[in-house]
N, C-alpha and C positions, 0 to 999 in steps of 0.2 A: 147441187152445184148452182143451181139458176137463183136459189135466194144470197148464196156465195157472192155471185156474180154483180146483184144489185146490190147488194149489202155497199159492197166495193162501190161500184159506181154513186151512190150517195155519198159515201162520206167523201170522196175524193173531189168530187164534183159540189159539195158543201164549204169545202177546205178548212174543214175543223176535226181536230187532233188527228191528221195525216204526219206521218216524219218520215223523207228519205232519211236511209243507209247505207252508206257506201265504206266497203270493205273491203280493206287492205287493198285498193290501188296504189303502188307502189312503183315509183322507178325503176330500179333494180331488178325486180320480179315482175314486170307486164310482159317484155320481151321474150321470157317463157313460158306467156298462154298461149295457148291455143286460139285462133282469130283474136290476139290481142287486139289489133287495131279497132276489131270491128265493134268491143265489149268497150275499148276507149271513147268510138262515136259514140255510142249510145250512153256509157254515162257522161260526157258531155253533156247533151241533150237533157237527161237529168236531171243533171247541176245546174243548167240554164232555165230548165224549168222550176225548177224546185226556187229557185232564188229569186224570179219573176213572180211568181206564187206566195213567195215570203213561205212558204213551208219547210219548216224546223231542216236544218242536214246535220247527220253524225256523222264524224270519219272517223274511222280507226287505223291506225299505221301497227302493223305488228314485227315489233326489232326492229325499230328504223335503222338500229346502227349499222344491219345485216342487209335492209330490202330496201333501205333508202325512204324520201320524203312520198306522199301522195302525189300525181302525176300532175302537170300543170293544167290538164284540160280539166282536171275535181279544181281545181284551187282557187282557179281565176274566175271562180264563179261560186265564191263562198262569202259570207256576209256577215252580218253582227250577229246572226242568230244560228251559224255556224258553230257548231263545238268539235274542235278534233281531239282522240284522246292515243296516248300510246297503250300498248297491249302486249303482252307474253300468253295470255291463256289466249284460246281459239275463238271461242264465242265473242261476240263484240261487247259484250252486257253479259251479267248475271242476273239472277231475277230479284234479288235485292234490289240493284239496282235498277229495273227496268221498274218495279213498285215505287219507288220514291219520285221519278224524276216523269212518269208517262201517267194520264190518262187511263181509268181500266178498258175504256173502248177504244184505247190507240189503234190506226193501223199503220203497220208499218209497210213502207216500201225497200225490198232490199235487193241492193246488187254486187258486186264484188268478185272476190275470187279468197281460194281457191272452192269450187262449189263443194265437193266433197269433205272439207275440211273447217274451214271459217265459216264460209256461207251455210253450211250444213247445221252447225250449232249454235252460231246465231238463231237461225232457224226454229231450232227444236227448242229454245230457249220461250222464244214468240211463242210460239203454238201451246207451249209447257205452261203459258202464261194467260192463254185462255184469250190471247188478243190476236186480230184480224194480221195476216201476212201477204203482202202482193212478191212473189217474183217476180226479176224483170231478166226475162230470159234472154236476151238478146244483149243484156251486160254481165249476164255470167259465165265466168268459162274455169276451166281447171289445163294444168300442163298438157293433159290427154283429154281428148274428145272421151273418151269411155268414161273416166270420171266424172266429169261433166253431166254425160245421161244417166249414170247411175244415179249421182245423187239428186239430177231434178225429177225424176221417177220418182225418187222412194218421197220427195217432200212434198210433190202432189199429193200420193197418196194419205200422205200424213196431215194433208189438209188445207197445205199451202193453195192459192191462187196464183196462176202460172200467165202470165200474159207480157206484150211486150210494150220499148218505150212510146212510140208512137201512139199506142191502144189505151195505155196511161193521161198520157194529155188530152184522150179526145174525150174519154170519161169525166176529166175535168170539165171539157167545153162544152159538153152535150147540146149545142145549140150553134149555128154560125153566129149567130149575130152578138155571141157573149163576148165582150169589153176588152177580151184578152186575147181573141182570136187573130188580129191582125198581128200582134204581138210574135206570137208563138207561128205565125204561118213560114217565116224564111227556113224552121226547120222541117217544117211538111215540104217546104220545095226543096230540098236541099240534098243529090243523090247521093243515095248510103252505100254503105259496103254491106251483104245481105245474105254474105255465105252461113256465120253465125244463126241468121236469123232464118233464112229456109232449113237449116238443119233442124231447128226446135218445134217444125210443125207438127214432127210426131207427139211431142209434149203438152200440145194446147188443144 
């Protein structure tokens, strides 16, 4: 876990070949997760980061015509180097695709819903792929809290890196005095909603 750990904190804190993932937020369907709000701050936060960063974002909308557009608080913080794509199957990528368009040392940062289902084979896709995975626990949630911990139990196990969004950006800054810190500080002061995120302490 401890070479996990740093592995991570280098390449993120490098900012070469990191890509958020943000999965199936959806209009339609946020209003039935579980602490949706509080999975909404934090990809937010995310979004806001990742775009400040200039680090790659995928979105995937799955049956837009069913669960509607990605939520405005992914959108309004999406750029030139944003790619959103539509989807029917579960995983966000197949590994065809994840070979052609990724780095073999990518790592990827993933958050979304539902964990169980989309987040889960996105997931196992990554891992199946032999490249680095961040969960970001505190932006994934599933309709039920129990699906939720089942499935980030079982993708720790499986080798995922479980941490949250706040814990992400500070591995980027590993320094106060880096360039980007005054930047990113209004969402370090900024009070959160933290019911989400004290529930996942048994997971980290």
């Amino acid at each position: 876990m401890l070479k996990t750990i740093i592995s991570v904190r280098n390449q993120i804190s490098s900012g070469k070949n990191v890509s958020f993932l943000f999965c199936d937020l959806q209009q339609k369907f946020m209003k039935n997760v579980y602490q949706g709000d509080c999975v909404l701050e934090a990809a937010n936060n995310m979004a806001r980061f990742s775009k400040i960063l200039n680090f790659p974002q995928y979105i995937t909308e799955h049956r837009k015509e069913v669960f509607g557009p990605t939520v405005s608080e992914v959108l309004n913080h999406t750029y030139e180097k944003t790619k959103l794509y539509p989807k029917t199957r579960f995983s966000m990528f197949d590994l065809d695709f994840m070979n052609k368009n990724f780095s073999e040392n990518e790592l990827f940062v993933l958050l979304g819903v539902e964990a169980q289902i989309c987040v889960t084979q996105t997931a196992l896709t990554i891992l199946e792929s032999n490249r680095k995975l961040v969960l970001v626990v505190d932006a994934i949630s599933s309709r039920n809290s129990g699906e939720r911990d089942v499935a980030l139990s079982n993708l720790k196990s499986c080798g995922a890196y479980l941490t949250t969004s706040e814990a992400i950006m500070f591995l980027y800054l590993t320094d106060s005095t880096n360039k980007d810190f005054k930047t990113l500080l209004p969402m370090f002061k900024k009070e959160r909603k933290t019911e989400l995120l004290n529930e996942s302490n048994k997971f980290l």
